[in-house]
VMD Tcl script that draws the C-alpha trace (Angstrom):
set ca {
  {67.40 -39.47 -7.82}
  {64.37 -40.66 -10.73}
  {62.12 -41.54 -8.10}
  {58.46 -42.70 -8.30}
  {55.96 -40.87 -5.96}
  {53.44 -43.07 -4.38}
  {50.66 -41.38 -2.01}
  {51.14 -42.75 1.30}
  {47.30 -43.48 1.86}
  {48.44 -46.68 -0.04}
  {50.89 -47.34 1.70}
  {48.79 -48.31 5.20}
  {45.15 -48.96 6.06}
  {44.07 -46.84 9.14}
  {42.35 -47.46 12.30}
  {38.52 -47.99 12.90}
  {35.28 -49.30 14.58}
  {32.75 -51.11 17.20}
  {30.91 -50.26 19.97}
  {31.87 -53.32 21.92}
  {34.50 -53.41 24.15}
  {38.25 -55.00 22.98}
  {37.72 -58.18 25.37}
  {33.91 -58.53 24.26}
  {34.86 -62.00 21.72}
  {30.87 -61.88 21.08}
  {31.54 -58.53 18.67}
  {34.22 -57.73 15.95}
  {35.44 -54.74 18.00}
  {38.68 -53.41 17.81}
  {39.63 -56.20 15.71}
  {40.82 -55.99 11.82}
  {38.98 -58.86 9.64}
  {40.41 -59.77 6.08}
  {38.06 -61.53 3.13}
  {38.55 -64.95 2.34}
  {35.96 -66.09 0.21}
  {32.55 -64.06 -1.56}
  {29.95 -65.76 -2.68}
  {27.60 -63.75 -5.24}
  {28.75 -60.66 -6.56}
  {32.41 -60.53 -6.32}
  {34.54 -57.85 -5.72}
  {35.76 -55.80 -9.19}
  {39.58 -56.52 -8.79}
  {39.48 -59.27 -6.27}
  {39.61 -57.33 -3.26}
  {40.31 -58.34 -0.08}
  {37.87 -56.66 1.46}
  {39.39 -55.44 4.82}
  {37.04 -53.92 7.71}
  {38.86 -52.70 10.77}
  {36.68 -52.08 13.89}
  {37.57 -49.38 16.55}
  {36.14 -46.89 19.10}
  {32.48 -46.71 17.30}
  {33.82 -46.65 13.40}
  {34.52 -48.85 11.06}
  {37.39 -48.40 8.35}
  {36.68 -50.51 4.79}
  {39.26 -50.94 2.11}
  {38.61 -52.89 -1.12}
  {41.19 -52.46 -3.58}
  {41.32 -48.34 -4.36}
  {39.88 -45.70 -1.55}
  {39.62 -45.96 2.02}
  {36.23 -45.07 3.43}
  {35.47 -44.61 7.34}
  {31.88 -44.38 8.76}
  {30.36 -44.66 12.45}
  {28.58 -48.21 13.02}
  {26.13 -49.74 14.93}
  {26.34 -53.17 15.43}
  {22.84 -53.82 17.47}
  {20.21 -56.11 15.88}
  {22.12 -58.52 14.03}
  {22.76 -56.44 11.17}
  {25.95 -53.56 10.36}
  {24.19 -50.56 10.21}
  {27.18 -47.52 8.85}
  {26.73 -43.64 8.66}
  {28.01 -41.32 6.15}
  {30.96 -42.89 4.60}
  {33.77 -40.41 4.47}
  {36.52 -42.24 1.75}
  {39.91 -40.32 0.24}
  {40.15 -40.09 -3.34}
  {42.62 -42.19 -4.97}
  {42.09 -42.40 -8.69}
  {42.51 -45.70 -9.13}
  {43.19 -47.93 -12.58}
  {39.88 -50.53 -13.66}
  {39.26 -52.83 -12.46}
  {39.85 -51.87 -9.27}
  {37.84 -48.52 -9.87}
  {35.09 -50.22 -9.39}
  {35.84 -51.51 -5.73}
  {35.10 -48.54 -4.10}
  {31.36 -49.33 -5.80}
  {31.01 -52.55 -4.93}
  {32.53 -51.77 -1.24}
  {29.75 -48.84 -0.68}
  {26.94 -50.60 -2.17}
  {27.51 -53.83 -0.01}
  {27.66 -51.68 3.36}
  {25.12 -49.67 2.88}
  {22.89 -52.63 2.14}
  {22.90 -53.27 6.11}
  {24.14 -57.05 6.17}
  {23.46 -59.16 8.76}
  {26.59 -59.95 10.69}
  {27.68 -63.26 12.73}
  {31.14 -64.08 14.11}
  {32.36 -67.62 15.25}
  {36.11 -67.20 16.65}
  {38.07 -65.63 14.22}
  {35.30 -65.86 11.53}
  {33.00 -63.23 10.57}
  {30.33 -63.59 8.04}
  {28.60 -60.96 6.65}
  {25.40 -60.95 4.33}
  {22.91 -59.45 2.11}
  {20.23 -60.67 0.15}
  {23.00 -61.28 -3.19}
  {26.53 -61.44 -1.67}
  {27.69 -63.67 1.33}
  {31.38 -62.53 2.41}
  {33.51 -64.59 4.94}
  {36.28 -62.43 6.55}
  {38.86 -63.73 8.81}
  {40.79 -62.30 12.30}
  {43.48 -60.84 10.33}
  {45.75 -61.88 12.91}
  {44.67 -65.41 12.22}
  {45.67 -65.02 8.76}
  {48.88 -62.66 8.36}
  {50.08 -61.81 11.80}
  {52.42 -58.86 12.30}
  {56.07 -60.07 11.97}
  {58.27 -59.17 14.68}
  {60.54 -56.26 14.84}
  {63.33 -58.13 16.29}
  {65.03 -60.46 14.65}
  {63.31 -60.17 10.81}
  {64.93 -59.19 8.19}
  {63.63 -56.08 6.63}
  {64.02 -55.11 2.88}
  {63.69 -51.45 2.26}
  {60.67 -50.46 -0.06}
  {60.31 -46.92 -0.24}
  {62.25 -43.92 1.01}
  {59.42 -41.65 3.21}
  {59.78 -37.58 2.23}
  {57.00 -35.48 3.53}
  {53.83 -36.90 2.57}
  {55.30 -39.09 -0.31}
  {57.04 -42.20 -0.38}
  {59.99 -42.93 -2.95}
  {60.95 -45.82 -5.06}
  {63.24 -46.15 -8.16}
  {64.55 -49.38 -10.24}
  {67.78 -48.34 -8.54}
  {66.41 -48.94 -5.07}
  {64.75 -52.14 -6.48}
  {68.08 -53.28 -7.49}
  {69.98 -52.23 -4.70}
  {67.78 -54.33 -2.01}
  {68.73 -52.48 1.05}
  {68.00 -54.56 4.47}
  {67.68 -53.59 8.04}
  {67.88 -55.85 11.19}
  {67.93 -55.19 14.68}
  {69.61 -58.33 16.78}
  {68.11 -59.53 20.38}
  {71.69 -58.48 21.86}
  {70.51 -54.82 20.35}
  {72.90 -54.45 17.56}
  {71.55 -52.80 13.87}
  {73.03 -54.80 10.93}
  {72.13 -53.93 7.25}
  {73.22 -53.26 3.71}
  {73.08 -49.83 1.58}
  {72.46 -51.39 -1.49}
  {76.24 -50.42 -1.69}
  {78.17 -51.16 1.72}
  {77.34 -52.92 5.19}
  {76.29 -50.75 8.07}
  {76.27 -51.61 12.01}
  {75.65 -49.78 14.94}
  {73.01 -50.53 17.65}
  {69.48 -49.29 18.87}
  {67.42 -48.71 21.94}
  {63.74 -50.96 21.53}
  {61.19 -49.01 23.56}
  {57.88 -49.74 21.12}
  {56.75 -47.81 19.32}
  {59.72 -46.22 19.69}
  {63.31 -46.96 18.54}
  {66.18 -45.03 19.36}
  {69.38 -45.48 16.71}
  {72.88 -44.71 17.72}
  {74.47 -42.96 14.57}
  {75.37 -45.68 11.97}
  {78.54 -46.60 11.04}
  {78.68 -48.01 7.13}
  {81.82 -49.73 6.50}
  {83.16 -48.38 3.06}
  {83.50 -45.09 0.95}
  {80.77 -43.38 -0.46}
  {79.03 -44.67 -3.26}
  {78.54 -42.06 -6.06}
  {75.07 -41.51 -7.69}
  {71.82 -42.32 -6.80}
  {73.31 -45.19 -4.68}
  {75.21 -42.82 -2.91}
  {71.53 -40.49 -2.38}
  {70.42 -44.22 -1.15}
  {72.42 -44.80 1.24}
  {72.19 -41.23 2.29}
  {68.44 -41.26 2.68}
  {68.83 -44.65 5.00}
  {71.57 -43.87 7.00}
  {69.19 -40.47 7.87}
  {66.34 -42.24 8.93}
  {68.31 -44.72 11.48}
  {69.76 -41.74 13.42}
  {67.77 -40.96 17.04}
  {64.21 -41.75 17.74}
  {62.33 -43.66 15.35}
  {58.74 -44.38 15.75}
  {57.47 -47.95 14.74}
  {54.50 -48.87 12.82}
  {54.12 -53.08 11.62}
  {51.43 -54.09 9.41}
  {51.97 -57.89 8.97}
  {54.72 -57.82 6.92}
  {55.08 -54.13 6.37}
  {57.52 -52.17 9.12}
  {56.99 -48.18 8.59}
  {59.72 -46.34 10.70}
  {59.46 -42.53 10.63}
  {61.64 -39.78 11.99}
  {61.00 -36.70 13.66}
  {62.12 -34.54 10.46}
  {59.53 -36.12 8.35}
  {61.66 -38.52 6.61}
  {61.26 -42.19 6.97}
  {60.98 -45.98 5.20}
  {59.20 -48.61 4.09}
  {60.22 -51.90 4.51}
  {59.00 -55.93 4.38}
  {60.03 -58.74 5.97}
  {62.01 -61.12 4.21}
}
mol new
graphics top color blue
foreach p $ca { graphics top sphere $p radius 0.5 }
foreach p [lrange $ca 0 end-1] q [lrange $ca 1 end] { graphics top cylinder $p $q radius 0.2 }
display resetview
């Protein structure tokens, strides 16, 4: 197959931080908030900017590298440690989010959240984030219909114009059933929902063998959607990965 490798640290934003307790409405903790408008110095690429609170840290994302730092939320103001980021090289101007991201953080704004509004600040740049629930809620497993993306391998995930082209779709039915297309036949079987956990019976696709990278396709799928599965959704994103390192990418339709 002429596949594209993609580094899967673009592929999902990870978990992070606040002191407060999950039920605590008066703090962002454990919640994940989503920019919706800057006002002053904008963000090089037009962000978002997404902050995701958990257990004490924070997790940032802007548009290239990831950076996670403990925070303190006391006094009003979002006070961050070291910022520990992975490093993407990423193409302008989006090269210069992980700049603008730092430099706004470290600044210490002052921090107020109304429901599912939170509105940071510093003396040149007001940014209003919402509960990112609020605005892109996770679709649900059950019942969407998922177009494959990317085929997982190791620590890379795949794509090709021949995957593009092919479309391949997954959906698991309320009565349990598994329904889909290759990109070159229909497939059926059924599957155990247990989240995050999903147990496949063995597939059965309902034609020959497709020759070429079609054929490595369908192969690759029809791998993946074989035993347990674990779950990951990300609004519209559904990441299922196996216990032999392979896995896929898919959005909702």
């Amino acid at each position: 197959m002429r596949l594209v490798r993609l580094p899967l640290v673009a592929l999902a934003l990870a978990g992070c931080a606040g002191p407060a307790a999950a039920d605590d409405e008066s703090t962002p903790g454990d919640r994940t908030f989503v920019s919706v408008g800057v006002v002053g110095e904008q963000i090089p690429g037009g962000g978002p900017l997404t902050l995701e609170f958990a257990d004490g840290r924070v997790s940032a994302f802007a548009g290239c590298n990831r950076a996670t730092a403990p925070t303190d939320l006391s006094g009003g103001q979002l006070g961050i440690g070291e910022l520990a980021t992975t490093m993407m090289a990423c193409p302008p101007p989006f090269a210069d989010a992980d700049t603008w991201m730092t430099h706004f953080l470290q600044a210490r704004p002052a921090w107020t959240l109304t429901a599912d509004t939170l509105t940071l600040s510093t003396a040149t740049t007001t940014v209003t984030l919402r509960d990112k629930e609020a605005v892109d809620p996770d679709r649900p497993l059950v019942g969407t219909i998922w177009r494959v993306q990317s085929l997982v391998s190791g620590q890379s995930a795949m794509t090709s114009v021949a995957l593009e082209q092919a479309r391949p779709t997954l959906t698991i039915n309320a009565d349990q059933s598994v329904t889909g297309w290759t990109g070159c036949n229909t497939f059926y079987g059924r599957a155990d929902v247990a989240a995050p956990t999903v147990t496949f019976a063995t597939v059965q696709v309902a034609g020959p063998g497709c020759p070429g990278e079609p054929g490595d396709i369908e192969r690759a799928i029809v791998g993946v959607l074989d035993g347990p599965v674990q779950v990951e959704i990300d609004a519209d994103q559904l990441t299922l990965s196996g216990a032999k390192g392979d896995g896929l990418v898919l959005r909702a339709e």
